[in-house]
N, CA, C and O atoms as a GROMACS GRO file, in nm:
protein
  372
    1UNK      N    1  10.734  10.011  10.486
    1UNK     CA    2  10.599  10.055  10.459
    1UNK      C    3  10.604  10.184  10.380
    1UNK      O    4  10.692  10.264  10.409
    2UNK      N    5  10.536  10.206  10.302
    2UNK     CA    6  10.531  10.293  10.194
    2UNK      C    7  10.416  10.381  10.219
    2UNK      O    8  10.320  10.313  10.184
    3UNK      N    9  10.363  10.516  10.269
    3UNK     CA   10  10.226  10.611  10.228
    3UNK      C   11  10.206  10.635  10.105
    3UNK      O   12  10.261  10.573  10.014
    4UNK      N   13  10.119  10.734  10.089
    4UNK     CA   14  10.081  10.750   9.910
    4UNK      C   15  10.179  10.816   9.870
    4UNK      O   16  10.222  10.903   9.946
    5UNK      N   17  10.215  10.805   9.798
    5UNK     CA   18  10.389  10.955   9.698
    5UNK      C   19  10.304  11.034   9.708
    5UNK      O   20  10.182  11.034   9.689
    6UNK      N   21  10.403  11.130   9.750
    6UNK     CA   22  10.354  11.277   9.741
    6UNK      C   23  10.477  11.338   9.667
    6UNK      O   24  10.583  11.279   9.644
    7UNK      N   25  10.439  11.491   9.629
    7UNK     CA   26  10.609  11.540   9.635
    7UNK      C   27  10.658  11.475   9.510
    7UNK      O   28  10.592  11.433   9.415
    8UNK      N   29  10.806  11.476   9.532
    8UNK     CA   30  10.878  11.384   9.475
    8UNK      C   31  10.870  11.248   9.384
    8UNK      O   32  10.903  11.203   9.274
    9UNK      N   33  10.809  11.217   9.499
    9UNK     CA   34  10.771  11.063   9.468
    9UNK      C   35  10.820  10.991   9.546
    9UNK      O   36  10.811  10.871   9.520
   10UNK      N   37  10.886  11.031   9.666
   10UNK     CA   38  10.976  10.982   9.774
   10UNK      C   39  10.875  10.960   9.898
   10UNK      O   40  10.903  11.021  10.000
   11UNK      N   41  10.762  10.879   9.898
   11UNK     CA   42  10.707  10.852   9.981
   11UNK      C   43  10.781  10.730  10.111
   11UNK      O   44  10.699  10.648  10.152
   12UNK      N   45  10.886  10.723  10.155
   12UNK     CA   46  10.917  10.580  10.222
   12UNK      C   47  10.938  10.636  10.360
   12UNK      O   48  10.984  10.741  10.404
   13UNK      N   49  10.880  10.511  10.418
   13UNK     CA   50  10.876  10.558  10.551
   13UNK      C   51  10.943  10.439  10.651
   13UNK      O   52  10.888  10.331  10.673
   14UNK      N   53  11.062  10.478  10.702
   14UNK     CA   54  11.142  10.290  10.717
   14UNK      C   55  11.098  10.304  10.899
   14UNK      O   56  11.155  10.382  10.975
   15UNK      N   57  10.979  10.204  10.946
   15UNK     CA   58  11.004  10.175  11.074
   15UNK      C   59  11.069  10.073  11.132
   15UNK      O   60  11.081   9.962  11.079
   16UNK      N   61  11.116  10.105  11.243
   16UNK     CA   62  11.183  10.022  11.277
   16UNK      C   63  11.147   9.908  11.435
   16UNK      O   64  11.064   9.964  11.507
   17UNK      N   65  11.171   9.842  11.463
   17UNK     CA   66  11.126   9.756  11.568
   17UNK      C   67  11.287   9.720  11.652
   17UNK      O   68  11.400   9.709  11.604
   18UNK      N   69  11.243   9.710  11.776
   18UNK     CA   70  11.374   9.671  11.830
   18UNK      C   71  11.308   9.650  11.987
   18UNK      O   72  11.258   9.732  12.064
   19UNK      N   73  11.326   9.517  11.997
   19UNK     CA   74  11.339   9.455  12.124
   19UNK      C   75  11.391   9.434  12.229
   19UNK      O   76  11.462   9.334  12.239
   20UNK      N   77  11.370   9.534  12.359
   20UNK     CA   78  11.400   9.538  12.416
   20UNK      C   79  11.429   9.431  12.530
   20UNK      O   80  11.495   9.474  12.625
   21UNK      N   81  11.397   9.320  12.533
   21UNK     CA   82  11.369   9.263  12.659
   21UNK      C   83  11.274   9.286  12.751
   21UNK      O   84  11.296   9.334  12.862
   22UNK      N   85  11.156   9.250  12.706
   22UNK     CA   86  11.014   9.277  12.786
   22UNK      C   87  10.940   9.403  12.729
   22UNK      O   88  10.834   9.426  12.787
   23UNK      N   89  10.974   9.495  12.622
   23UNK     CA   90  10.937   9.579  12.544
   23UNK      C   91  11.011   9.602  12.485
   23UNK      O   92  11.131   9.581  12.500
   24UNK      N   93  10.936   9.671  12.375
   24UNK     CA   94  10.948   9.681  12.263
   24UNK      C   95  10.942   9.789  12.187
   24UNK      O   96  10.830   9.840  12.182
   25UNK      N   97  11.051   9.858  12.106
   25UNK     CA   98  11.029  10.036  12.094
   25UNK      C   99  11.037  10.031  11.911
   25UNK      O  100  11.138   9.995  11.850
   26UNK      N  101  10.925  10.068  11.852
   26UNK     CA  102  10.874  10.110  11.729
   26UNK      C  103  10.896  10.224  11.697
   26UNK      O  104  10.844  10.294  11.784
   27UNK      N  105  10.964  10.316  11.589
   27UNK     CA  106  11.035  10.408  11.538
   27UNK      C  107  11.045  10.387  11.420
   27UNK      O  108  11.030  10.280  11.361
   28UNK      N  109  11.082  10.528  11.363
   28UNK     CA  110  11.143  10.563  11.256
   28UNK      C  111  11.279  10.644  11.228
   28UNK      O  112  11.278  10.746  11.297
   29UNK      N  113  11.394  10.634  11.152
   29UNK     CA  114  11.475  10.726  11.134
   29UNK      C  115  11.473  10.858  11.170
   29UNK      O  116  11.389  10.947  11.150
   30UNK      N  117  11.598  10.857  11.234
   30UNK     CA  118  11.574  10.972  11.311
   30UNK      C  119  11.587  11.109  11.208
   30UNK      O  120  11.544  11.220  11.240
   31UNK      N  121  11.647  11.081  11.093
   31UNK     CA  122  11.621  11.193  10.994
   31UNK      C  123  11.535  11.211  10.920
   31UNK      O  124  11.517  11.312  10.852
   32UNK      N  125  11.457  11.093  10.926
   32UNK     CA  126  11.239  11.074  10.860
   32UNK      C  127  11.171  11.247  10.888
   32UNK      O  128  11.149  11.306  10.994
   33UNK      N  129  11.155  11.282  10.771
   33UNK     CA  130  11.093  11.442  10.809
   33UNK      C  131  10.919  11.352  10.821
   33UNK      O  132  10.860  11.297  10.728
   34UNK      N  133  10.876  11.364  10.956
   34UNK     CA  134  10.773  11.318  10.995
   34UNK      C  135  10.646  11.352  10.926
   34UNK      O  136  10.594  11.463  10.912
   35UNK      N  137  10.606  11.238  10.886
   35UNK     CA  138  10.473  11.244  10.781
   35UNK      C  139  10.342  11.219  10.881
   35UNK      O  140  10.344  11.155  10.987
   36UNK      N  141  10.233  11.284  10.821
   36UNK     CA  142  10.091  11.315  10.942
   36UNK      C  143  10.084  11.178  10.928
   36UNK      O  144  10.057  11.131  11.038
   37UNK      N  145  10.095  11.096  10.848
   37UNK     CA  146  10.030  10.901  10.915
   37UNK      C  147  10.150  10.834  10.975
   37UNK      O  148  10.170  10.713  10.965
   38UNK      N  149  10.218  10.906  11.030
   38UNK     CA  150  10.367  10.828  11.099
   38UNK      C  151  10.278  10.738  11.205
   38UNK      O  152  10.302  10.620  11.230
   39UNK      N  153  10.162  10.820  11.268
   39UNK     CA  154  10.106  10.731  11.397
   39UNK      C  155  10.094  10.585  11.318
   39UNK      O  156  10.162  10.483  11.324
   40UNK      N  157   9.955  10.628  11.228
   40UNK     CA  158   9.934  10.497  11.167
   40UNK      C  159  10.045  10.346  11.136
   40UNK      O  160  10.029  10.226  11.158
   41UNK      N  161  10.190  10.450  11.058
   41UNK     CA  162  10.236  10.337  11.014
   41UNK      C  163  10.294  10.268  11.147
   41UNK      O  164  10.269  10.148  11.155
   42UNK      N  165  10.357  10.317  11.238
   42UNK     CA  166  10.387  10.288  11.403
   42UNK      C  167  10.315  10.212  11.408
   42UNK      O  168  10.350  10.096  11.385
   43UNK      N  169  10.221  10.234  11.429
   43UNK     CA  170  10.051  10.104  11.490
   43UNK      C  171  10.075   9.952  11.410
   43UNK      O  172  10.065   9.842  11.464
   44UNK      N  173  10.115   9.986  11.237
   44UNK     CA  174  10.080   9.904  11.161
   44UNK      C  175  10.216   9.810  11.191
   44UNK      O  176  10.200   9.689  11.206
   45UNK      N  177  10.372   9.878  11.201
   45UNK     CA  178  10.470   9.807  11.268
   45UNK      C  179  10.477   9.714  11.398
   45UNK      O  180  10.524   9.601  11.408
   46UNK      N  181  10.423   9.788  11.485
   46UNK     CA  182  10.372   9.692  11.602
   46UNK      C  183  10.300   9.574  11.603
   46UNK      O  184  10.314   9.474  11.674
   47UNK      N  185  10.225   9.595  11.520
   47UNK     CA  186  10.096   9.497  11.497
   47UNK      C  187  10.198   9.371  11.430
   47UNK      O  188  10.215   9.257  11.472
   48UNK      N  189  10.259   9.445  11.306
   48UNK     CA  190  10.330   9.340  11.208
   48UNK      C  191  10.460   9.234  11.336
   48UNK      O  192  10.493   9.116  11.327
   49UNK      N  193  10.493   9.316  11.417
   49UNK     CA  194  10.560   9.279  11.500
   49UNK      C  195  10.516   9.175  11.583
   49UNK      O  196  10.572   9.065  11.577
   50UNK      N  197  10.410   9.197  11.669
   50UNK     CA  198  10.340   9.088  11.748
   50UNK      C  199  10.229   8.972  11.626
   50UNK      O  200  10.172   8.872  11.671
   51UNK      N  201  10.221   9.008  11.495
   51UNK     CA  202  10.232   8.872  11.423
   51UNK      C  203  10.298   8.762  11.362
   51UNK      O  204  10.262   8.653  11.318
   52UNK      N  205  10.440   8.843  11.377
   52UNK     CA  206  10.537   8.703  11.382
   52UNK      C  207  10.593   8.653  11.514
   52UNK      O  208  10.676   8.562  11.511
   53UNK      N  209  10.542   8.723  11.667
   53UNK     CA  210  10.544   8.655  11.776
   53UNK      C  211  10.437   8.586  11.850
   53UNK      O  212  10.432   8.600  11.973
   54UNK      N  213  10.372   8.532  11.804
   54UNK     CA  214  10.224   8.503  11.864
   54UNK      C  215  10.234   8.443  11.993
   54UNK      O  216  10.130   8.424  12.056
   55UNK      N  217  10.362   8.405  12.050
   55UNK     CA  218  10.322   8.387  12.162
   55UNK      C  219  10.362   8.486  12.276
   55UNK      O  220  10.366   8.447  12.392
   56UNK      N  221  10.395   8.631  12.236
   56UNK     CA  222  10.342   8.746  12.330
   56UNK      C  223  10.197   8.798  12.329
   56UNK      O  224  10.116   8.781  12.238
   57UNK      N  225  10.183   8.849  12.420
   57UNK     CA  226  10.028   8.918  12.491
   57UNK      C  227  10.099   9.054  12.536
   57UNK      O  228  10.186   9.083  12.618
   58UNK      N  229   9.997   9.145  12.418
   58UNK     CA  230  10.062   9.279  12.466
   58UNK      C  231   9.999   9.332  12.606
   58UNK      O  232   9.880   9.344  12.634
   59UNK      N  233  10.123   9.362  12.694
   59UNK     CA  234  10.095   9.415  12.821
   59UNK      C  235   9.996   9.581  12.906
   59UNK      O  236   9.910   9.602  12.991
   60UNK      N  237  10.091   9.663  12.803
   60UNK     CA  238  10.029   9.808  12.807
   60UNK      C  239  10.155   9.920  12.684
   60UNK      O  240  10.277   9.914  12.673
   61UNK      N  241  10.086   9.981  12.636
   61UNK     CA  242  10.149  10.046  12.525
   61UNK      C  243  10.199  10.226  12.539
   61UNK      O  244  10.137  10.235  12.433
   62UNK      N  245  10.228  10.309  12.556
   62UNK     CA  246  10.201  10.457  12.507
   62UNK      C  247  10.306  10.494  12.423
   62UNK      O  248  10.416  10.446  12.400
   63UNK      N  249  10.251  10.582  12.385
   63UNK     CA  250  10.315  10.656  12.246
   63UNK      C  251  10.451  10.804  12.336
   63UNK      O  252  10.451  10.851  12.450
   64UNK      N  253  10.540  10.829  12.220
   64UNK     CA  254  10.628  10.896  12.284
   64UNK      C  255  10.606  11.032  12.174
   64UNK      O  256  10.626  11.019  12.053
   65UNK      N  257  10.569  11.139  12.227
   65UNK     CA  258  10.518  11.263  12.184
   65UNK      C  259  10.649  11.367  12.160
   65UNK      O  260  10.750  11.380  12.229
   66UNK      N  261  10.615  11.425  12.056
   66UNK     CA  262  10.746  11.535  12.018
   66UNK      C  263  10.660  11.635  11.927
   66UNK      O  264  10.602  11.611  11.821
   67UNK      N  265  10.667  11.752  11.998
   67UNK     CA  266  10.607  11.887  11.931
   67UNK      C  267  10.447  11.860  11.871
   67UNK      O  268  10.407  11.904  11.763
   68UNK      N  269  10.361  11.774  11.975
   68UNK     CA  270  10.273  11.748  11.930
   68UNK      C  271  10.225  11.631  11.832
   68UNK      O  272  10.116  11.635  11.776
   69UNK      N  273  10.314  11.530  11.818
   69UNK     CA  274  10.319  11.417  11.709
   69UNK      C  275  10.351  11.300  11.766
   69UNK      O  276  10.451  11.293  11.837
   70UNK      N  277  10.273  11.196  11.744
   70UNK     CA  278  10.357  11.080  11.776
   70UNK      C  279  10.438  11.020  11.741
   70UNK      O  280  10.397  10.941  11.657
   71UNK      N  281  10.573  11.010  11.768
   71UNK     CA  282  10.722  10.974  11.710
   71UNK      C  283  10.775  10.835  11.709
   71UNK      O  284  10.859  10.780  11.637
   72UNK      N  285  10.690  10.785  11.829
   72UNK     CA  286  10.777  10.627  11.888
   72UNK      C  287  10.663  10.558  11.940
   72UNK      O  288  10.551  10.607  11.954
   73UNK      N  289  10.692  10.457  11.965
   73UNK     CA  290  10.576  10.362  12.008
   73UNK      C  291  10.658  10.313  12.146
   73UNK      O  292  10.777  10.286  12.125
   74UNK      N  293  10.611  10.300  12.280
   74UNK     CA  294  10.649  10.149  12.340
   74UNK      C  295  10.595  10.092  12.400
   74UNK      O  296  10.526  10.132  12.494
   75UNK      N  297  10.609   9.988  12.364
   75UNK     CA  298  10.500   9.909  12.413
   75UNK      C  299  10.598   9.738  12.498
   75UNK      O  300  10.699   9.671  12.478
   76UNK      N  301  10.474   9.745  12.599
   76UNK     CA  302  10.557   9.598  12.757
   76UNK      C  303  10.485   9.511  12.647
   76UNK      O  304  10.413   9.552  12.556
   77UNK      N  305  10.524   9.369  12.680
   77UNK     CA  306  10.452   9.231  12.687
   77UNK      C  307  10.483   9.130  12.758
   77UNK      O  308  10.586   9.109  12.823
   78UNK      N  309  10.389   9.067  12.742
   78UNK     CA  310  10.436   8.918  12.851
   78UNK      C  311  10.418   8.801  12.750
   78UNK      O  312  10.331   8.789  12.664
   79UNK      N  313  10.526   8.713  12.783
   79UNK     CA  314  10.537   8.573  12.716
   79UNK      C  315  10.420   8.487  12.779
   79UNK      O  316  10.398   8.479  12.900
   80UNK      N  317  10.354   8.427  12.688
   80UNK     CA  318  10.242   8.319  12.758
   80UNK      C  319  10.237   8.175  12.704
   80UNK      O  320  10.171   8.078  12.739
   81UNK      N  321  10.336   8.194  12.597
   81UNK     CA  322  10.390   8.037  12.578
   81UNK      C  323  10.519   8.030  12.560
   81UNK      O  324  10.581   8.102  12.483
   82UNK      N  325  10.584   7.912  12.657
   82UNK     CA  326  10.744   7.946  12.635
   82UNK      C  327  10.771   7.768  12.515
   82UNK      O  328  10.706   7.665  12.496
   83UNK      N  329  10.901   7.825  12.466
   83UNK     CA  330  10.929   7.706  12.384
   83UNK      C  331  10.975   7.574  12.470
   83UNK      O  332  11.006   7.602  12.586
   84UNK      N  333  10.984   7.456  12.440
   84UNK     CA  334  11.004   7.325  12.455
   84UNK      C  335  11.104   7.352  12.461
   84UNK      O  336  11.156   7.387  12.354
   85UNK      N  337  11.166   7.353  12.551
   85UNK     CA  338  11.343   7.319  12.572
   85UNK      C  339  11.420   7.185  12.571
   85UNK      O  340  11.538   7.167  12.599
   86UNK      N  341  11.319   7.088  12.530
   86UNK     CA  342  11.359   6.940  12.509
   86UNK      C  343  11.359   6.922  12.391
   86UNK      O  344  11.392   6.807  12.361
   87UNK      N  345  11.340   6.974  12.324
   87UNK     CA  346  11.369   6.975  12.192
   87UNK      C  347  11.464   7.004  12.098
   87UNK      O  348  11.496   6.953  11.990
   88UNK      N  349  11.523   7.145  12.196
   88UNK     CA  350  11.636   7.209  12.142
   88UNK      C  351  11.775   7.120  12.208
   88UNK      O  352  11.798   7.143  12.327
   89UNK      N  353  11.883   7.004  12.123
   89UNK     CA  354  11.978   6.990  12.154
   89UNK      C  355  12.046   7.025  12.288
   89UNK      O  356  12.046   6.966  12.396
   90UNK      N  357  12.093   7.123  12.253
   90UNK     CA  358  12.198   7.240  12.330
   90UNK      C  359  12.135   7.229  12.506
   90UNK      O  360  12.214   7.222  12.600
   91UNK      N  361  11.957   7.232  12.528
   91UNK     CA  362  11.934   7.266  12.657
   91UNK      C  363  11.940   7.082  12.738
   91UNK      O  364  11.923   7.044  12.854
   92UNK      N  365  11.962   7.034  12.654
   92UNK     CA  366  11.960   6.856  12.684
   92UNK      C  367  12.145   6.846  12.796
   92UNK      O  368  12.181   6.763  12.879
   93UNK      N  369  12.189   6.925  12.761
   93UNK     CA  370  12.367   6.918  12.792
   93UNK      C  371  12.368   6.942  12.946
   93UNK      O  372  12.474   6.945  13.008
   0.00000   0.00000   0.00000
């Protein structure tokens, strides 16, 4: 995700997603000199996140605070459709 260039012209802002097993922790590089829409793009990662899983239901979310800023996202969910396991080969054995 990209904000407007400022500066430089070095506007990039790399979040990251990583799945925990029942949550889910949204970030950025830990050497990212933190930009005032970091919340936003966080929000916009999450979101992008639970639209290529549609079959989680987000559970409950809070944000992880540093010197006044929001830095991290994490957020629980619950599975509410599980896949067909008759389908998949491998679970037939």
């Amino acid at each position: 995700m990209k904000p407007p260039a400022e500066g430089n012209g070095s506007g990039k802002i790399d979040i990251h997603q990583q799945d925990m097993g029942g949550w889910v922790r949204v970030f950025t590089d830990k050497t990212q000199i933190h930009h005032e829409d970091l919340p936003t793009f966080l929000s916009l990662g999450l979101t992008e996140w639970f639209r290529q899983r549609s079959h989680l239901t987000m559970r409950s979310l809070t944000g992880v605070v540093k010197d006044g800023d929001t830095v991290e996202l994490h957020c629980w969910y619950e599975c509410h459709i599980f896949p067909n396991m008759m389908q998949d080969p491998q679970a037939q054995r």
